[in-house]
N, C-alpha and C positions, 0 to 999 in steps of 0.2 A: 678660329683655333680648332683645330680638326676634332682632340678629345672634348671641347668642352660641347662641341657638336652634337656625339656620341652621346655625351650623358643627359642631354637635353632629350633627344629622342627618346631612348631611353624611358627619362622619366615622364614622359607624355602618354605612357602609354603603348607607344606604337612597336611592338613586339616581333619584331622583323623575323624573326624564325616564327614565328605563330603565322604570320601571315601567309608563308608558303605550304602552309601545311593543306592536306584537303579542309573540303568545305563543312564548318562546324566540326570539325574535330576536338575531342575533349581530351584529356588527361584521364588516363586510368584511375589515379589519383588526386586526389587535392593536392597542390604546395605543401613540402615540409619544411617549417621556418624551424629556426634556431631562437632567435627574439620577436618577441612582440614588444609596441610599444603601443600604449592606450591613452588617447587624450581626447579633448573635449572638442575642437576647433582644429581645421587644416595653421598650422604654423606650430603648433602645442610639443611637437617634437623637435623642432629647431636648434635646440642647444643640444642635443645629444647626435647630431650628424656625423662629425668629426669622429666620433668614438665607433659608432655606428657602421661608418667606412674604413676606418682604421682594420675593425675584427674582421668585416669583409672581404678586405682585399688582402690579410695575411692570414688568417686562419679559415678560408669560405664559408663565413658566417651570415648565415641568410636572415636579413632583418624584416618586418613587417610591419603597418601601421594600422593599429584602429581609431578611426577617429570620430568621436561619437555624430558629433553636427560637420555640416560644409561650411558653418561662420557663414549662414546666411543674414543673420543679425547683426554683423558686425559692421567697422565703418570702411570708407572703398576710398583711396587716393589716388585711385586710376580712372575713373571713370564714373558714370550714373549707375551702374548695375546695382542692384539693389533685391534681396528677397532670393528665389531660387536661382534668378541667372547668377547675382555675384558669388553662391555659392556654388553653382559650377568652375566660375571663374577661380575661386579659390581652392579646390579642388585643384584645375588644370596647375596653378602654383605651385600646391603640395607637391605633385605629382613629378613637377620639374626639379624642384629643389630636393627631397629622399632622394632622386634619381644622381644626386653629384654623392650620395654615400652607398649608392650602389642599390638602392631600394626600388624594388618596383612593383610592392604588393600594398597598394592603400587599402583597407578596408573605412567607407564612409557609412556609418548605420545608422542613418536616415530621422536621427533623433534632429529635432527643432533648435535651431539657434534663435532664441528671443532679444535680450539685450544680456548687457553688463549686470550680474549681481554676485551680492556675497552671498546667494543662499543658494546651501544645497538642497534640503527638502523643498524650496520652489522647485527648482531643476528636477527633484525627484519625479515633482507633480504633472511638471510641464512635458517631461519625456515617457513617464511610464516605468514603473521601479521593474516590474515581473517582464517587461518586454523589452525594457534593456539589456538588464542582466542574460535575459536568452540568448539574445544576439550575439554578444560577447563573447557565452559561453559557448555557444555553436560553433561559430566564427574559431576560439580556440582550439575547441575539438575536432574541427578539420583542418587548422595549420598544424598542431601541436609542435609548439615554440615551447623549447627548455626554459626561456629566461622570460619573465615579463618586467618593463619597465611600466611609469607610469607617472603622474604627479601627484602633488604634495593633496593628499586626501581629507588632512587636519583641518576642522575651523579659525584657521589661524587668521590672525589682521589681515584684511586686503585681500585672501586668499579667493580668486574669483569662484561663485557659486559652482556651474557649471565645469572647472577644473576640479574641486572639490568634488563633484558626484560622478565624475569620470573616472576621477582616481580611488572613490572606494566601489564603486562597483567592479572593479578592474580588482581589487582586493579578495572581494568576494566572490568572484569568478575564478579567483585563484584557488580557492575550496572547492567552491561548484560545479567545478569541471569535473574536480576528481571522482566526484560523488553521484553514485551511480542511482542515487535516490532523488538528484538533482535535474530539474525537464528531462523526466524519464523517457520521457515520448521520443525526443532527441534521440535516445539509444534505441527502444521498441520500434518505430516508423522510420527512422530517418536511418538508420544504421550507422549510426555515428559511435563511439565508446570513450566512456570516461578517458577525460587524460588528466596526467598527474602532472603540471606545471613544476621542476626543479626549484625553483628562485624567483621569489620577485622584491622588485628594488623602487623606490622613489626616486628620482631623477634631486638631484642635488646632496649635498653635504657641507655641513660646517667643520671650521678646525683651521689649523695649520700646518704647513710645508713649508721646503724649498721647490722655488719654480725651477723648471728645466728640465730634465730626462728622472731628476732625482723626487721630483711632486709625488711618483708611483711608489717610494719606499721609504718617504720621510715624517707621514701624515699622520698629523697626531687629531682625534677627534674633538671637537669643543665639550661634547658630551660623552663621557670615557667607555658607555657602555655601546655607543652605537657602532655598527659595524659598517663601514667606510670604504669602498672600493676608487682607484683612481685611473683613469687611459689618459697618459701625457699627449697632446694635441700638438706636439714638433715633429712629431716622425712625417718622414716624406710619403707623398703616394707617388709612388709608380704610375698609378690609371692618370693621373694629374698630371705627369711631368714632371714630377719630383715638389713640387708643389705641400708643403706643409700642409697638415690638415683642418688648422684653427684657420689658415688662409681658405681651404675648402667650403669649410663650412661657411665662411663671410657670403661666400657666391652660390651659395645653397639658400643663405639668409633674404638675400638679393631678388629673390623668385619670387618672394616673398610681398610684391610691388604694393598690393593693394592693401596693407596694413601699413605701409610707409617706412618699407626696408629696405627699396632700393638703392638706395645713398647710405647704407651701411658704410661704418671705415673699412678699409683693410685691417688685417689682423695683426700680430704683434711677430717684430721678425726676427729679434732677435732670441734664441734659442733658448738662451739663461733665463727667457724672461717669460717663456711659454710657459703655461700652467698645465691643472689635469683637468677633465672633466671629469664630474663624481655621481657616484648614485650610493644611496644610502640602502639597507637590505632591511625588509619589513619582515620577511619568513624566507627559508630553506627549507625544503624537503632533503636535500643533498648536503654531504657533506662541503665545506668552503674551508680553501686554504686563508695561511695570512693574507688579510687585504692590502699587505704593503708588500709581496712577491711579484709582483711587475702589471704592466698591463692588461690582461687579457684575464686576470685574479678573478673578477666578478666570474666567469664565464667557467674558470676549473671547477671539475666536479659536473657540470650538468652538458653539456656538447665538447669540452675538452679535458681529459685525462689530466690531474695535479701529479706529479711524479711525486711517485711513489705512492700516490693517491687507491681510492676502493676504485672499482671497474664500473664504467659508466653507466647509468641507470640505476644505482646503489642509492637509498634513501637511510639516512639517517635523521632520523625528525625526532626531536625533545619536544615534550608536551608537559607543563608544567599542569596540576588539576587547579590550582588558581595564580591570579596574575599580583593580588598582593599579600603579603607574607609576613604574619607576627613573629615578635621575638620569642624563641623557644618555644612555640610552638610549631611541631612536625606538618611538612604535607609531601604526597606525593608525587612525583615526575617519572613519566614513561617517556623510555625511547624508542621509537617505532622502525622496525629496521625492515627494509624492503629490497629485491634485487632482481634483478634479469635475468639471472643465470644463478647455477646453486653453488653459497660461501662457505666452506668448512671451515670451525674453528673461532666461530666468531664470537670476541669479548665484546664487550662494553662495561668501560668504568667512568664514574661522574666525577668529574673537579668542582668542588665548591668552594666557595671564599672562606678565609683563613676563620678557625673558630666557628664554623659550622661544622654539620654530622653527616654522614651520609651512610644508611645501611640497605643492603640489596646486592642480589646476586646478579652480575651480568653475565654470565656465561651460557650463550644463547646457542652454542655448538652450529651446527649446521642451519645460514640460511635456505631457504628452498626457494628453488627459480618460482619468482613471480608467488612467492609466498610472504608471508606476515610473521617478527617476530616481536615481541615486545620485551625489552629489558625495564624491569619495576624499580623504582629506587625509594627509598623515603630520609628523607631531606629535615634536617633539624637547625635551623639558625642559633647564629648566638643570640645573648641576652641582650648583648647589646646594640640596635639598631637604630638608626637617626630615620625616621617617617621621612618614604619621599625619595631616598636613597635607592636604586638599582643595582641590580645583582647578574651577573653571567654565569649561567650554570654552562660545564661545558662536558658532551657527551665523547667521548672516544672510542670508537670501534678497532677492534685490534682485529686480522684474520694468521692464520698459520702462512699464506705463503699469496693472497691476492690485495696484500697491501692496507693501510690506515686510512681513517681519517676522522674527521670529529665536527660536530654540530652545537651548535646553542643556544640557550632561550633565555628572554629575560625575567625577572620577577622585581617586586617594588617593596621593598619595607613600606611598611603602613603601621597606623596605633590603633589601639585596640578600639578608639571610639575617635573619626575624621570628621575635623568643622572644616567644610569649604566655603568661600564666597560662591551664593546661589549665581548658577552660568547665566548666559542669556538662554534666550530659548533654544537657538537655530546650536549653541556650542552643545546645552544639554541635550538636544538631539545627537548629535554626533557623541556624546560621553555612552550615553543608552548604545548607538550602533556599535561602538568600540567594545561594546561587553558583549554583543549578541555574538559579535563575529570572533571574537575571544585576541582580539588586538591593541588593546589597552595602551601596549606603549607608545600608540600613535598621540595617543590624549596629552604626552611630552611638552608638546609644543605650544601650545593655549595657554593663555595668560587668562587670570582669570580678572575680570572686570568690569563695574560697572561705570554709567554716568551716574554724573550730579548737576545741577546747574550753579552757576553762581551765584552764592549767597542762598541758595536754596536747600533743601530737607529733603530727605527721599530715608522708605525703609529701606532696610538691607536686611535681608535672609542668608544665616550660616546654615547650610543644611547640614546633618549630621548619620553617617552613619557608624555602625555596630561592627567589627570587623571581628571581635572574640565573641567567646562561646558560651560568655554570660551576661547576665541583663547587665545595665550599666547606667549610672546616675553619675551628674556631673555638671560643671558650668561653663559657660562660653564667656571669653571676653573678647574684646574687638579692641583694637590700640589704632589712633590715626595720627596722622601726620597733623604739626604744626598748622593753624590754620583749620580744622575740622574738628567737631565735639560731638561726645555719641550718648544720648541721653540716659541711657543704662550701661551703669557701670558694669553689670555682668548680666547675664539671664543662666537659669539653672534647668536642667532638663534630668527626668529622671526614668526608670522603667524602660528600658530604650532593650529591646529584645534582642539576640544574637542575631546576626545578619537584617536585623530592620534600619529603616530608615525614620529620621526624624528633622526637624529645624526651632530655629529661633530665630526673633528678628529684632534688630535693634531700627532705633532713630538716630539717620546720620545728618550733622549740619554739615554745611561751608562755612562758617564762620567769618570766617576773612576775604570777604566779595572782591578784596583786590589782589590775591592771588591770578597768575595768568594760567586763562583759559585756555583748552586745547591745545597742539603743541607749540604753543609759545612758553608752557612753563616746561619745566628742565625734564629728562630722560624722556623725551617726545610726549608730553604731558598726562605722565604717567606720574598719581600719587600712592606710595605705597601704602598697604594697612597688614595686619599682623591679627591672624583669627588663631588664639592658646585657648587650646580644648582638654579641658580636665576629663577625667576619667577613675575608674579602680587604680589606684595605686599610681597612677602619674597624669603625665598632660602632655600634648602635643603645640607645636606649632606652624600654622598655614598661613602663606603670604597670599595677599590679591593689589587690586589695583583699583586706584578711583581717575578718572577722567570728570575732570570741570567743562560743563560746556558754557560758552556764552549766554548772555541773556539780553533781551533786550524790551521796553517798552514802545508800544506803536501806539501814537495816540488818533485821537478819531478826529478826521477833518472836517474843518468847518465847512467846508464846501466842497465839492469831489475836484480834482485837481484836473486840468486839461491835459492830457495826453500826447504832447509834442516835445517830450526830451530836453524841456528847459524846467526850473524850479523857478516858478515865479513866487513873488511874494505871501507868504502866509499858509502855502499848499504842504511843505513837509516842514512843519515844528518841533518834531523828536529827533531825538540823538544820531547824529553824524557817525556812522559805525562802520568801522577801518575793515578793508577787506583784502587788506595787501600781505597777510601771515602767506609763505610760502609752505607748502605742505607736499608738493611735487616736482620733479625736474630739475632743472640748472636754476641755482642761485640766480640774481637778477636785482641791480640795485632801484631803488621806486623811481626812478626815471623812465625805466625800462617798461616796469609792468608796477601797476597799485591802482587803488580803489578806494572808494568810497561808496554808501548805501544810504538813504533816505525812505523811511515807510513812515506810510499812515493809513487810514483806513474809512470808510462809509461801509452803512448799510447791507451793506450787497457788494461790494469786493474791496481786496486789498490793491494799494498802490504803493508804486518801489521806482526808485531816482537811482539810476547806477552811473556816475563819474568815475572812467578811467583816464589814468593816463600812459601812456604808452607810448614807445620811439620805432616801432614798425610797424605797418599795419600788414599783415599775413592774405591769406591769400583767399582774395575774396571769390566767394560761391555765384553763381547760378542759383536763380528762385529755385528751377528743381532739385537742387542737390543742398537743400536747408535741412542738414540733418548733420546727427553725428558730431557733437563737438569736437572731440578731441581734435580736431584736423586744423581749427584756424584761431581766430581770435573770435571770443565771446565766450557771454557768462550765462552759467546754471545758476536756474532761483528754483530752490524747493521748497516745499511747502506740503509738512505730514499736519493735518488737521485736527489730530489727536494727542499725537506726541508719542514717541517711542515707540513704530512700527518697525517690525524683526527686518524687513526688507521693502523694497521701494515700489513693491505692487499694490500695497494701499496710499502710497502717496501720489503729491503728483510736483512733477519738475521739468523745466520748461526748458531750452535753451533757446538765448536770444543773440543771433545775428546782427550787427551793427549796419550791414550793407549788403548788396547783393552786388553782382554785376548784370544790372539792368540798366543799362543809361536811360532805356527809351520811357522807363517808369521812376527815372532821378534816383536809381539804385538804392531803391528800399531796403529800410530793417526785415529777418524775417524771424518765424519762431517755429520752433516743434517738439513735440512732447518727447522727452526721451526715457528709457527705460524704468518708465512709474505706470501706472495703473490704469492709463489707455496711451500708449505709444503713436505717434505720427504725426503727420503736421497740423501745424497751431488751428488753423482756420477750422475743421474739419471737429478736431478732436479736443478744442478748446474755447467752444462759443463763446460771442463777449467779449475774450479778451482782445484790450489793445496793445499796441506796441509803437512806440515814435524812437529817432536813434537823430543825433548828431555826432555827426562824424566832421575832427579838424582837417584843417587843409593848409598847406603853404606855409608854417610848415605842418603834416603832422604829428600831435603831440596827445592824442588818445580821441576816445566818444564819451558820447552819453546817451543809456539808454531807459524809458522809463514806459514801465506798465503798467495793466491795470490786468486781474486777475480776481475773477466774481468768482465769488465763493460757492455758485453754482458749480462750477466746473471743476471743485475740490473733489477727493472723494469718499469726504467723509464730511459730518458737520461739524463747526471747529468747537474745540474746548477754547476758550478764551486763555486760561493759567497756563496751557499746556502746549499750544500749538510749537511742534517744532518748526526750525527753519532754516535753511541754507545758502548761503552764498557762495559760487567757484567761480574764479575765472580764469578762463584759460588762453595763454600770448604765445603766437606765434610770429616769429622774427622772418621766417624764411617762407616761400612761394610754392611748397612743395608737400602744403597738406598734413604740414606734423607740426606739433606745438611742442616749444621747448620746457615752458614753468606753466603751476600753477598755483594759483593765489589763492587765499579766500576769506570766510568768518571762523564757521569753526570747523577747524583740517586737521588730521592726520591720514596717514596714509589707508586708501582705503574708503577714506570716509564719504565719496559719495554715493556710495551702494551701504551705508552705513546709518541709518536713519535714526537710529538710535546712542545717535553720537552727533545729530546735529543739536544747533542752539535753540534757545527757544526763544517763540516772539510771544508778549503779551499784549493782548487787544486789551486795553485801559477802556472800561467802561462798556465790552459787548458783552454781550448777554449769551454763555453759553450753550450751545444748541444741540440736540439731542442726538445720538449716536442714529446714523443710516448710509452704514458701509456702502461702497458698491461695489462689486464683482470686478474684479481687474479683468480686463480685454488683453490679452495675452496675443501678438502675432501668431498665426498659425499655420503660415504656409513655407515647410522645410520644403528642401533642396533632396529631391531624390533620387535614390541609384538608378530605380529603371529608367529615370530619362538624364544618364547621364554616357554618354557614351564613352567615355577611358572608363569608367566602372564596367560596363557592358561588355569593351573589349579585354579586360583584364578578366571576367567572368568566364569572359569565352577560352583564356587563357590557362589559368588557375583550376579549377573546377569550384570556386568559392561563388554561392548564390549572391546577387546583386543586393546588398545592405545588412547582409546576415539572416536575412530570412530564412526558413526552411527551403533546401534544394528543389525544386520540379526533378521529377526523373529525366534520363535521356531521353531525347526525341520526343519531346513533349513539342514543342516548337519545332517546326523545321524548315530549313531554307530549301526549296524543291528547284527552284529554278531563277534564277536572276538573268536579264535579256536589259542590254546596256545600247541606249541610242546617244544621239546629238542631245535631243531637246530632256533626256532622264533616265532613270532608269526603271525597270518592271521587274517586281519580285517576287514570286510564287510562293507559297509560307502555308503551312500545314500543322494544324495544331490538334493534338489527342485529345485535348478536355477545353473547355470553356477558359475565359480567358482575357484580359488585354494585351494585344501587342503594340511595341510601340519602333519603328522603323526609324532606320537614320542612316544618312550617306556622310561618313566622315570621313577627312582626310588627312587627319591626325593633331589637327588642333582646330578644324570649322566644322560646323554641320551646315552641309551644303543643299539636305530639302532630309524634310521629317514625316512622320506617318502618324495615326493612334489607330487601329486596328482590333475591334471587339471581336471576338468569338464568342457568342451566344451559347455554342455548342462546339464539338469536334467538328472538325472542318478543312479547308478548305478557300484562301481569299488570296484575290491578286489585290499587288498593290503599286501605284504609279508615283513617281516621285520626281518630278520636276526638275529642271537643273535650267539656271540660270547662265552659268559658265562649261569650259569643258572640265571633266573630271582630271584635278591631280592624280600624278603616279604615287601608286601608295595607297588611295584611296578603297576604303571597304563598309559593307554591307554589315549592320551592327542590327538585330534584333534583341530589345528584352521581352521577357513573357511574365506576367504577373496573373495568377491563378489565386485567389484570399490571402494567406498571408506566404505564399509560395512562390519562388520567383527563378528564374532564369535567364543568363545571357549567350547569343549565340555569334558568329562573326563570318563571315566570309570575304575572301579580295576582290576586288575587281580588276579584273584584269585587263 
């Protein structure tokens, strides 16, 4: 298909007007995009492509991608690559799939893709807080895109770590840019200058519509104060063939191979039944029309004129001085009005909700080109407000004769004195970043909740603070559901100072151990609780959440058990414990996919009996490609030593393979440590342990797998009361590396980067052992720009530095001479400062011979490159140059 051709090219990189150009020619300028989109992982932009190409190809709306890692960590359904190659690999993906929405500026900055977690401060740790953020910001300030998208930033359930820290640093770059106190050096050395980011948006939305043309102007929010934008995904493309755009994106999805998207459906064809793609809006510096005026709504105001809109480049930004707000008590909101050009006549007046006050003068007369104005307001609520509640204040800008438009912000009813359920730790990290960066209403989304075990006792801390402007004495009580008892009726706290913080803690039971654990009990095994905090003159009320986790006894065996995948007599005595709760993917009735578990324990390690049963057996691995469960059939056992670690780098979790495809070794079981506290495979990184598998035949109808797991190779020593523990399994029906369900002990979504929501197992009768953490072994070898050549030649393209690093100047590198034979080719290279070069003959999706090339000094160095084959047409001369943290890419054709 001739266009699907075209966009393949395209997105690979291969830049066909670049190519003709002289040798190492640069751009005067950097790329100016319209959108950036920031994500963690090549694929992270996937669902907004349709939308992406949609504005492209009817308004020339030039998109971009940051993506922080190449998903070198990730799992491969294509092949063995693994580590830096597969995130090349995943790259070249990227690169093909943006390219069907018309995309063809990836930015990869070269942060580390480790494993699966829900933590973002791990990710903080593992990437580098100050060295991402620059990257970013640099990165922004030389495309300067009007719009940024991004993903969901929240410590929500499930929300993976790594997207989580992608998406608020992407937040706070959206400030940092502008701020010219922000890697000043950027501005001083580098001659970059602040830019002022228009919009940005999180990638998704809740609510309701009608599907079809009408999804853009029908959309009512779940949550009434967010603000909601929608691009209907039926409109035809033209560059397609008339080709719908949710059908686009399926074959954008497609590219996608090595995550296991090739076998995407097609999309939905009939038109009534197309939906939108939504982006929710976190901050505006720009005014924003109604988000239900059609599709391109996100976009009016910052790259497209709103008719009858202010003149592009117009900020109107409400700055409330705090984010939550007593009853009748006054605070103030400024509006910060900014323009490109100079506005005479200009108003600003504040709407506020019915029974509030508003006094302040807007009458700001003339903006001044590229001047500052501030409209002051002061703001007085009613008396009466329900804590908790949201508010839209909304700014209007009126001019004499260059048009309206209007801005908003939100604010939170609060009480004068707030009992929360105390967060976890990794959420109250994120509660603290939401107040530094002054984004509070991102914290929306977070339920607040702890575990309990069953039948078990755990404190619970209401923490408290002060929101008025007197001291404040008062009592907490806590109310639990059916089934739970709290052994103090209230606690009383008193002295609690204006703006301080304080807590209380109660003693929570279970009561009723036959309550079901994890989501097997009702609303995904969420039990509510009810924290009424008294105060001066009234009381409040805050909801949380309890989670029952399993429990379980392991008793200690009379003799260590043999390790061959059968349960013989008298080796597993304790409780038969069902591991067939579904907590992911397609339903599946227990013939399909179900479980049972068997522990017991010696001296020096634990042993585990896993019977499945199952009606396909998915697709079995190669010894070397024993990683990565998600791809086939097999089960994770974890094992936290201590109980309730934030994330799964102090624990450790195994996956065990039933079979390989080895005949010539009787296709053995295999194992490897996955994203816990030394990652890799079993043998290596898991001494000691055993592993035996039976697998059925003729017919088949599941395995069994049983290990043995020395408490040496924990990483931590175990509390006997406490050790948490997990069981998943995961069933694949089909040949092609993807698994459909997963099973387990204790699930909810989420829960296995979720350690503190597994079950717990008790060692009956071991003798607890003293705390001696070990340092988690973190993989550490990313996938980087300088040796990636579509980065290199998109550098050579763009004027954007390979990974966001600080730019080399011109001619720092130079291509002097290139001399092309049979057997290779000879390239003469000239570098002004010290340095590595790193050479590559590409012909637009192979590197066909490579180089590494040090400069000690300014210099001077040939270099010979081998060639195996004759060189394809197309084929060019890619240099990067990396000088400390300075980097450049250079290109030439070979003709």
């Amino acid at each position: 298909m001739r266009w699907r051709a075209k966009a393949v090219i395209a997105a690979c990189g291969l830049l066909l007007t670049g190519l003709a150009s002289p040798a190492q020619a640069k751009p005067s300028q950097p790329i100016d995009l319209d959108i950036m989109f920031i994500g963690a992982h090549p694929d992270d932009e996937a669902g907004q492509l349709g939308m992406f190409g949609y504005w492209n190809e009817t308004h020339d709306m030039k998109a971009g991608v940051i993506t922080m890692t190449r998903g070198e960590g990730g799992g491969n359904a294509v092949g063995l690559e693994e580590g830096p190659a597969l995130g090349i690999l995943r790259e070249a993906e990227e690169r093909r799939a943006v390219g069907w929405a018309g995309v063809k500026n990836v930015y990869n900055l070269d942060a580390l893709d480790f494993y699966y977690t829900a933590s973002a401060p791990l990710s903080e740790q593992i990437w580098g807080y100050q060295n991402s953020l620059s990257r970013i910001v640099r990165t922004i300030r030389t495309t300067r895109p009007e719009v940024i998208v991004t993903m969901n930033p929240s410590a929500t359930q499930g929300n993976h770590g790594n997207h989580q820290e992608a998406a608020m640093l992407a937040v706070e770059a959206f400030y940092a840019a502008a701020d010219p106190n922000a890697f000043p050096e950027q501005i001083k050395k580098e001659g970059l200058r602040p830019f002022r980011v228009a919009r940005l948006f999180q990638a998704g939305g809740s609510g309701s519509s009608q599907n079809g043309p009408a999804c853009e102007t029908t959309f009512t929010p779940a949550q009434p104060t967010n603000v909601i934008f929608g691009t209907w995904q039926g409109y035809e493309s033209a560059t397609h063939d008339g080709t719908r755009w949710n059908q686009v994106n399926v074959w954008a999805r497609r590219e996608y191979a090595s995550q296991g998207w090739a076998d995407t459906a097609d999309a939905q064809t009939n038109p009534a039944s197309i939906g939108c793609n939504r982006i929710t809006m976190i901050d505006s510096r720009s005014p924003y029309p109604d988000p239900n005026v059609g599709g391109t709504a996100a976009l009016q105001g910052t790259s497209i004129r709103a008719k009858g809109g202010l003149p592009l480049g117009t900020e109107v930004h409400v700055r409330p001085e705090s984010w939550e707000v007593l009853a009748g008590q006054p605070f103030v909101v400024k509006t910060h009005v900014r323009a490109t050009q100079a506005i005479p006549g200009a108003r600003v007046t504040l709407d506020v909700p019915s029974g509030w006050t508003v006094k302040g003068d807007g009458n700001i007369g003339t903006v001044t080109k590229n001047g500052e104005s501030i409209a002051r307001f002061t703001v007085t609520p009613s008396q009466n407000l329900t804590a908790g509640t949201r508010f839209r204040l909304r700014a209007l800008m009126t001019t004499k004769k260059d048009g309206t438009g209007s801005n908003t912000a939100l604010v939170q009813a609060t009480a004068p004195v707030r009992g929360t359920l105390e967060p976890l730790p990794e959420v109250g990290d994120f509660r603290e970043w939401t107040e530094r960066n002054q984004v509070q209403s991102l914290d929306a989304l977070i339920d607040s909740m702890l575990s309990i075990p069953s039948g078990g006792t755990r404190p619970v801390r209401v923490d408290l603070t002060n929101h008025s402007t007197t001291v404040q004495s008062g009592a907490v009580k806590l109310t639990v559901p059916a089934g739970f008892t709290v052994a103090e009726a209230q606690q009383t706290y008193s002295g609690l100072q204006p703006g301080a913080r304080g807590s209380v803690t109660f003693t929570v039971t279970n009561s009723d151990a036959s309550l079901p654990t994890a989501n097997r009990a009702p609303n995904d095994g969420r039990y509510p609780v009810q924290i009424e905090t008294s105060y001066n003159g009234g009381s409040a009320v805050e909801p949380g959440i309890l989670n029952i986790v399993p429990v379980t006894s392991v008793p200690r065996a009379a003799a260590a058990p043999t390790v061959d995948g059968t349960a013989s007599p008298g080796e597993y005595t304790g409780e038969v414990i069902d591991i067939s709760t579904r907590w992911e993917g397609t339903a599946a009735p227990a013939t399909d996919i179900s479980g049972t578990a068997q522990l017991t324990y010696t001296d020096d390690a634990v042993y585990a009996l896993f019977t499945i049963t199952d009606d396909v057996l998915g697709t079995v691995l190669p010894p070397e490609d024993c990683k990565r469960p998600r791809r086939n059939d097999n089960i994770e056992f974890g094992i936290d030593p201590r109980g309730g670690s934030p994330n799964t780098s102090t624990v450790f979790n195994v996956a065990l393979f039933p079979a390989t495809k080895d005949p010539a070794n009787g296709n053995p079981p295999c194992y490897a440590r996955e994203r816990d506290n030394h990652q890799g495979p079993g043998p290596q990184t898991a001494p000691g342990m055993s592993v035996a598998s039976v697998v059925t035949s003729n017919p088949y109808t599941g395995y069994r797998i049983e290990v043995k797991v020395p408490f040496s190779v924990l990483p931590d020593g175990v509390d006997a009361e406490k050790m948490g523990m997990n069981i998943l399994v995961n069933d694949s029906d089909t040949q092609d590396l993807a698994a459909q369900t997963r099973v387990g002990w204790s699930t909810w979504s989420g829960v296995r980067a979720d350690p503190w929501r597994w079950g717990v197992a008790k060692l009956a009768g071991y003798s607890t052992q003293p705390s001696a953490p070990k340092e988690p072994i973190i993989p550490d070898t990313a996938a980087l720009s300088v040796n990636s050549p579509q980065t290199i030649l998109q550098s050579s393209e763009d004027g954007v530095a390979p990974g966001g690093w600080t730019a080399l100047t011109a001619n720092t590198i130079r291509i002097e001479d290139v001399a092309k034979r049979r057997d290779g080719v000879g390239v003469d290279l000239k570098a002004r400062q010290s340095g590595t070069a790193r050479v590559f003959i590409w012909d637009g999706s192979r590197i066909l011979a490579e180089s590494t090339v040090p400069f000690k000094q300014s210099g001077k160095r040939y270099v010979w490159l081998p060639l195996s084959e004759a060189l394809p047409t197309g084929s060019v001369v890619l240099v990067s140059y990396k000088s400390g943290d300075a980097t450049t890419g250079i290109s030439q054709p070979l003709r």
